[in-house]
N, C-alpha and C positions, 0 to 999 in steps of 0.2 A: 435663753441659756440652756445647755443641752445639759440635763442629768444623767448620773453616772446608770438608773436605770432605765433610761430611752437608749444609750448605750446595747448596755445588755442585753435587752428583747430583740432590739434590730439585728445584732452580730449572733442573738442564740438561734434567731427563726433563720436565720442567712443558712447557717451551718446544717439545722433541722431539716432544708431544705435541700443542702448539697450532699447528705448524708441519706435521706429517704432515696434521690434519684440516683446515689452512687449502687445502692444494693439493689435497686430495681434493675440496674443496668445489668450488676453481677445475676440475676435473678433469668435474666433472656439469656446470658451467656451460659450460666452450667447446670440452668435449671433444677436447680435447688430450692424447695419450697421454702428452707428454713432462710435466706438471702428476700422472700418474696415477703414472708411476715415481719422481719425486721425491717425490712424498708416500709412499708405498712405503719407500722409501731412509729417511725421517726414521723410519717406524714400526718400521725394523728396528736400525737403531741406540741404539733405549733402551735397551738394557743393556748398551750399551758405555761405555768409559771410567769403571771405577768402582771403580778401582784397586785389586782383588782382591775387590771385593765379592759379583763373578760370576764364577764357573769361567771361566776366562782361554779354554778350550778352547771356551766358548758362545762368550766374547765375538770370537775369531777368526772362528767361523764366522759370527756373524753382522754384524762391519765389512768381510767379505768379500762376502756377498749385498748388504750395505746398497751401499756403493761399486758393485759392477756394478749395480746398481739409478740410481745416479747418475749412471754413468756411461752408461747408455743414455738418461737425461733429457735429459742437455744433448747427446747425439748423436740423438735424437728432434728435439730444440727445434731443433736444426741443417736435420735433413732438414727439418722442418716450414714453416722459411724459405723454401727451393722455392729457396736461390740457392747451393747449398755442396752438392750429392749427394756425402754422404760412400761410400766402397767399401765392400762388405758385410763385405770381411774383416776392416775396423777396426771396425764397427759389434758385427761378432758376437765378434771375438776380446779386445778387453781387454776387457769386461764377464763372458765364458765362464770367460778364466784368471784374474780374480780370484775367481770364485765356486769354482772349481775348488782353487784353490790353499789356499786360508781354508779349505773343507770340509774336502778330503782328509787335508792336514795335523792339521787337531784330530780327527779321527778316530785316524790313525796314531802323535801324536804325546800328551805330555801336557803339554809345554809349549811350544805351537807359537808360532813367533811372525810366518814369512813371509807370512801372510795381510795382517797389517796389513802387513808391507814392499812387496810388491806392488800392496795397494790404493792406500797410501804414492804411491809411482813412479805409477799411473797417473791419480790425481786430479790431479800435479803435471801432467804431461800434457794431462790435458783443460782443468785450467784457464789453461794456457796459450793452448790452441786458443777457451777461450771467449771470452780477451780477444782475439784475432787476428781469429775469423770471423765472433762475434756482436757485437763494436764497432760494427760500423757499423749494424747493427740495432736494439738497444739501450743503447747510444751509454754516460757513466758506470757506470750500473746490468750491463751485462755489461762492464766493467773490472774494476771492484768484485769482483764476485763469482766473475770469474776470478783475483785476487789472493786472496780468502780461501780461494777451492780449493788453489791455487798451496803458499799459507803451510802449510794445513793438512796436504798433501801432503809436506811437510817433514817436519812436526811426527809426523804419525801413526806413520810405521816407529819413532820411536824409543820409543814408547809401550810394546810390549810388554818392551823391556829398561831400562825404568824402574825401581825400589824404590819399593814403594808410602808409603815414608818422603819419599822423593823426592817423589815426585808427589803429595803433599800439601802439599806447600811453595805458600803463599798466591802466590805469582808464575807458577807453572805453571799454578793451576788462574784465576786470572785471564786468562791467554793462552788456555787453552784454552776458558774461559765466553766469551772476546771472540772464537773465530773462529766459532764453533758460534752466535752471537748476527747476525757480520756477513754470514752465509753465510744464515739466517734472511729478513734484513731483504734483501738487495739477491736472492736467488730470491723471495719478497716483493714487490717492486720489478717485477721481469720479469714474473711470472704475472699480477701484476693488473695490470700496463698497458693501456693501451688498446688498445696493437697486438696484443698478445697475444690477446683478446677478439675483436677484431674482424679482424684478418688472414683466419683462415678465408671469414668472410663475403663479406668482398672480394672475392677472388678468385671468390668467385660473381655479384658485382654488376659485372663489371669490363665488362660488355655497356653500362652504365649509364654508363660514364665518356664524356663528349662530347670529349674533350681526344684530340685525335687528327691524324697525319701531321706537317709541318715547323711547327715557328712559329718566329717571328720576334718577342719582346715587349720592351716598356720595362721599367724596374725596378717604376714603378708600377702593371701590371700583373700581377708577380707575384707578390703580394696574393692576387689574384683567381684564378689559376692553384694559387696554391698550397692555397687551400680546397679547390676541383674535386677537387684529385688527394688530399687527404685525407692518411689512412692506406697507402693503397696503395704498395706498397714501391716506389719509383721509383728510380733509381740519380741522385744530385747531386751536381754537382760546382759548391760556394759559396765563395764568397770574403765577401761583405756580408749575406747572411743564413743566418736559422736555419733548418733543415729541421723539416717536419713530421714527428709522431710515426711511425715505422717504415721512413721515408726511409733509402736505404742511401747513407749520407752520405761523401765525401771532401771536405776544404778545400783550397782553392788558397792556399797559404802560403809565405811565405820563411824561417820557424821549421818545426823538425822536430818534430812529434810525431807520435804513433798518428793513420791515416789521414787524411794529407796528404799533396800533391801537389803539390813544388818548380815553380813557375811554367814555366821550363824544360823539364823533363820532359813535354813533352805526350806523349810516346806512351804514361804510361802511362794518358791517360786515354783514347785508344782502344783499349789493352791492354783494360781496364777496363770499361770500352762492351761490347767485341767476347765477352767471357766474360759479362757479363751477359747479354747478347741471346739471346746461346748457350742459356746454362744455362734464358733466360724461352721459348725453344721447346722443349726439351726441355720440360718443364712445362706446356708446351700453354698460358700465361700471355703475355698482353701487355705488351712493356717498355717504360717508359718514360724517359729523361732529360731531363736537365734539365744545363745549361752556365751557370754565372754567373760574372758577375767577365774576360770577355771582355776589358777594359781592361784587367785587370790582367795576363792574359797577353799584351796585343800590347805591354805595356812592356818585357817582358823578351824578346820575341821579334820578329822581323820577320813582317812581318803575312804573308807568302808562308809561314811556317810553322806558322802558326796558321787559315791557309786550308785546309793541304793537311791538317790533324787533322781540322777541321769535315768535310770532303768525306769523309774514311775513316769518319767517323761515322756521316755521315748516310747512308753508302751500306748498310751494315750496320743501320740503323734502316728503311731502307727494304727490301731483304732478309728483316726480321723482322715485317714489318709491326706496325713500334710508333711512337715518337712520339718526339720530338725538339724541344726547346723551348730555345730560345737567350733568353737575357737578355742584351739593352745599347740603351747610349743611345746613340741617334743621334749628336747634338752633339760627342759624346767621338771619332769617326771620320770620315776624311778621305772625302769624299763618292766616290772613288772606290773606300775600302775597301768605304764602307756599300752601296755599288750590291753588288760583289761578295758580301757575306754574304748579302743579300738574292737572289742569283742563286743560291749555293749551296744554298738553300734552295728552290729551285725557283720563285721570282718573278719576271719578267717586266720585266729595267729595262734602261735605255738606259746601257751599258759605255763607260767611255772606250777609243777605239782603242789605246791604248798600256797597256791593261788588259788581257792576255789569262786567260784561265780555267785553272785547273788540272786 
């Protein structure tokens, strides 16, 4: 009679299996290191979770290599963005002491079990940081798969003080066939995107981009802007449309969610601005942004404090030598606002006297 966990091991190593050779493949095509450690990470966990079916002392040592393996992917895919330079010592040290911790231990011990506690604690960890720094890069798809890090980081320390009675109960091994499946599909998701593929390239073609210094556009114009700039990771901040694929997106919103920004609050979008610009010189990379939804902040603000944001903007876009692209209609501003935005931008218009500049 087949149980439901001879099931599960056969259909989770299948999957382990077709998920390590999917990101090695992604790995030859866009040569991205971070595709080369998570296919790594999937090849080394196939004989984990098999609820005694493998010397408990392998299976430590090796959800302890697998997780630092993991765990340098999505801090690779991090560096790899060019807009988050994580510090070496976080880089080198939770991937070091999970692999250190899972060895030593099954070495010294015969029935260790801090290796998965450890690896445990720090996949919660990173998958926290996935949803936080990679959101705005890959918008649901890194939510996602920071929540099934997140989950599974939970779930994993208490693995090794399981009863293999226990963890054959049709409910556990469903939970766990479902994270190891959604963790799959959404690294899946990230690897073969478009930006993923094509980001590297970019950044070599960025001589090619014509979109450059202040502009000034209507909404119907950006359309046409927003093809130019592609993929190329630009910093946006929208309120009425959607960003293109790799756009590091904020919404100008009066609901709270993940990467929104309270109409209100303008300074943090020169906060915002002013660390993007940053981090795209360090990079030796050209920034760009992009401001929509101007209407929608001069309703909540007086336009003298929606001027004095633009001006700190554009003076740091100018500083970095990047580009600056303002979306709004005309008709919707009082012709003495529109003169001034147009002068902030460096254009040439005739000010009312009772208009002075900031």
């Amino acid at each position: 009679m087949v149980h439901a966990g001879d099931i599960y091991i056969t259909s989770i190593t299948l999957i382990k299996i077709l998920a390590g050779l999917s990101f090695f493949f992604a790995y030859l095509e866009s040569k991205r290191l971070s595709a080369l450690f998570i296919s790594i990470f999937w090849f080394l966990v196939i004989p984990t979770a098999t609820f005694g079916r493998v010397d408990i002392r392998i299976e430590n040592i090796m959800i302890a290599l697998g997780y630092a393996f993991v765990i340098l992917g999505i801090f690779q895919l991090i560096k790899e963005e060019h807009q988050f330079p994580l510090p070496k010592s976080i880089f080198i040290l939770f991937p070091l002491m999970t692999a250190l911790v899972g060895t030593v231990e099954s070495i010294i011990r015969t029935t260790p079990q801090n290796g998965y506690v450890v690896a445990g604690i720090f996949e919660l960890i990173v998958g926290l940081m996935t949803i936080e720094i990679l959101g705005p890069y890959y918008g649901k798809n890194a939510k996602g798969l920071g929540i099934s890090l997140a989950l599974s980081g939970i779930m994993t320390p208490s693995y090794a003080i399981v009863t293999p009675e226990f963890a054959n109960k049709l409910v556990i091994l469903i939970i766990a066939w479902s994270l190891a499946i959604s963790q799959f599909y959404f690294y899946y998701r990230i690897i073969y995107s478009e930006r993923f593929f094509k980001w590297p390239q970019s950044i070599e073609a960025i001589e090619a981009l014509r979109i450059e210094g202040l502009r000034l556009i209507s909404p119907n114009e950006f359309i046409a802007i927003k093809e130019e700039i592609g993929i190329y990771p630009a910093l946006a901040f929208l309120r009425n449309f959607k960003p293109a694929p790799g756009w590091i997106c904020y919404r100008l919103s009066t609901i709270e969610a993940p990467n929104t920004i309270y109409p209100t609050d303008l300074y943090k979008i020169t906060e915002t601005a002013v660390r993007y610009f940053s981090e795209a010189r360090q990079k030796n990379t050209k920034g760009i942004t992009i401001i929509e939804g101007l209407e929608f902040l001069r309703l909540y603000n007086n336009f003298e404090s929606v001027a004095k944001m633009l001006s700190a903007v554009r003076d740091h876009v100018i500083i970095n030598n990047g580009t600056l692209v303002l979306v709004a209609e005309e008709n919707a501003w009082e012709k003495k606002e529109w003169a001034m935005l147009k002068r902030i931008l460096g254009e040439e218009v005739s000010v009312p006297n009772s208009w002075q500049p900031y």
